[in-house]
N, C-alpha and C positions, 0 to 999 in steps of 0.2 A: 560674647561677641563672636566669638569661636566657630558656633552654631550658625550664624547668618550668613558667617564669612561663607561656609562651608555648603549650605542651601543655594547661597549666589551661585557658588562657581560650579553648580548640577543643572541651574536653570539652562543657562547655555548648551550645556550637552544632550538635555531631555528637547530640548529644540531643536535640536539640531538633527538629532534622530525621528524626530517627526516628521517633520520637515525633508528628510533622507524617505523617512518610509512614503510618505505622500505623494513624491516624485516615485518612486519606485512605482505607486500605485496607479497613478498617471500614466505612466510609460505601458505598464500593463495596459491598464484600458485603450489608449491609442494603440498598441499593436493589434489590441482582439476586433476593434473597431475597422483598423485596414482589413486585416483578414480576412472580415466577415463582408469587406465590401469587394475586393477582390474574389470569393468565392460567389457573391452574386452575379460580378462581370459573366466568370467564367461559362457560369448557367445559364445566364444569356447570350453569351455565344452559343452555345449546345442545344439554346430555345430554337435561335435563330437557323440552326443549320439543320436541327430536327422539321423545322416547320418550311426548311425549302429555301430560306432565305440568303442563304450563303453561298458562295463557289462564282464560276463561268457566266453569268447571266450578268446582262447589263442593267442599269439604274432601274428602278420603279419607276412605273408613273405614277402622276398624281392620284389617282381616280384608284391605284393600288396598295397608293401606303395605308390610309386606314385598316382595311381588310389584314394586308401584309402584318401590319401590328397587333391587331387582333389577335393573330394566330398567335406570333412568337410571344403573349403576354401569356396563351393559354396554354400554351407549351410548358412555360417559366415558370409559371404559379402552380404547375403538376410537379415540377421540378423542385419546386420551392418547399410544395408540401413534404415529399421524401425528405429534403433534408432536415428539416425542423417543422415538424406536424406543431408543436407547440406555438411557435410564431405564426404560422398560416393562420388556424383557427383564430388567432388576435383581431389579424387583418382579415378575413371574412366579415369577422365581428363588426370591426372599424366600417368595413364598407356593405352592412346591412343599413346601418345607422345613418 
């Protein structure tokens, strides 16, 4: 009876450390997750300011923004490619299909 006693009071510690590691893992993925949406911001800022769109100048007009988005998309996705050539070619892929 010894034996059970002694399996019982491990179940709660292997759970526990499961449970410990699975939040740890989680916590990981949500940081890597911001980071990676934070260094997109960033690249679009840098889209937008390579393509003209940024500084001194007042609002678009309407008949501008298309065009205006255009550019800083194609600015972005050259940006996009340097930093992860591997995720670009994904999305090409995606948006052959």
């Amino acid at each position: 009876m010894s034996e059970q006693h002694n399996d019982h009071n491990h179940a709660p510690e292997e759970q526990a450390g499961e449970e410990s590691s699975l939040k740890l893992e989680l916590e990981s993925q949500t940081q890597l997750f911001l980071e990676l949406r934070q260094q997109n911001l960033e690249l679009l800022q840098v889209a937008a300011k390579v393509a003209g769109y940024m500084g001194d100048h007042g609002p678009l007009k309407h008949s501008d923004l298309k065009p205006a988005l255009r550019a800083i998309w194609d600015v972005y996705s050259e940006f996009h490619a340097w930093v992860d050539p591997d995720d670009s070619e994904d999305d090409y892929e995606e948006e052959d299909e």
